[in-house]
C-alpha positions as CSV (number, residue, x, y, z in Angstrom):
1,X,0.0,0.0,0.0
2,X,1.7,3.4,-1.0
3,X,0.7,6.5,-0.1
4,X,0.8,7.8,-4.0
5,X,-2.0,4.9,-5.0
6,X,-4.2,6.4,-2.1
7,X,-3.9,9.7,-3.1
8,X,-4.9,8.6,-6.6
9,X,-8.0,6.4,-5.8
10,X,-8.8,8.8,-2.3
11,X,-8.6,11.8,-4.5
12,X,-6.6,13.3,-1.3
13,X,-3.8,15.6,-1.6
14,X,0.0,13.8,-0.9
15,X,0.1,14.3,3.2
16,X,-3.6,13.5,4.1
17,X,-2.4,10.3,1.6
18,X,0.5,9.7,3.6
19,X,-1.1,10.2,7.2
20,X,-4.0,7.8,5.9
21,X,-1.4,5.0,4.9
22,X,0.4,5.4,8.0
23,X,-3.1,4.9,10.5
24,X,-3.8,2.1,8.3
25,X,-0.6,0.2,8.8
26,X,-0.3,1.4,12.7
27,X,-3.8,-0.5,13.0
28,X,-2.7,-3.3,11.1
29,X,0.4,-3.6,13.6
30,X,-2.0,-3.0,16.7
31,X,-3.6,-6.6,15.3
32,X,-6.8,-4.6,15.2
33,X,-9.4,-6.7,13.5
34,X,-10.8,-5.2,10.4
35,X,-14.4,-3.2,10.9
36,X,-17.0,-1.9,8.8
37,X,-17.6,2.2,8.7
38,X,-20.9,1.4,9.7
39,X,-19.5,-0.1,12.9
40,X,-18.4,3.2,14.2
41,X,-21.6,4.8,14.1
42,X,-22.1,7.4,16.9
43,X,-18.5,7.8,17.1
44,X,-16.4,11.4,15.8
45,X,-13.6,10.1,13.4
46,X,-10.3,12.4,13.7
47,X,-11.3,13.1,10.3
48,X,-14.8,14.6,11.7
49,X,-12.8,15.9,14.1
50,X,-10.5,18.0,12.4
């Protein structure tokens, strides 16, 4: 997963890209199990947050 092939299919400029890569592999390390958006219902995102 590269930050550029985000940016391209995310339509996202290069550092919202590269900060989106990097929560993505940080949960992936975490052993995290994968979730559905609809699953966080009710809850701000940092996205919504920001």
């Amino acid at each position: 997963m590269t930050a550029d092939r985000i940016r391209t299919e995310v339509h996202c400029s290069a550092a919202n890209a590269r900060t989106l890569r990097d929560a993505l592999k940080s949960e992936r390390a975490d052993g995290r199990p994968l979730h559905s958006v609809d699953d966080a219902e009710g809850e701000e995102s940092e996205a919504e947050a920001a």
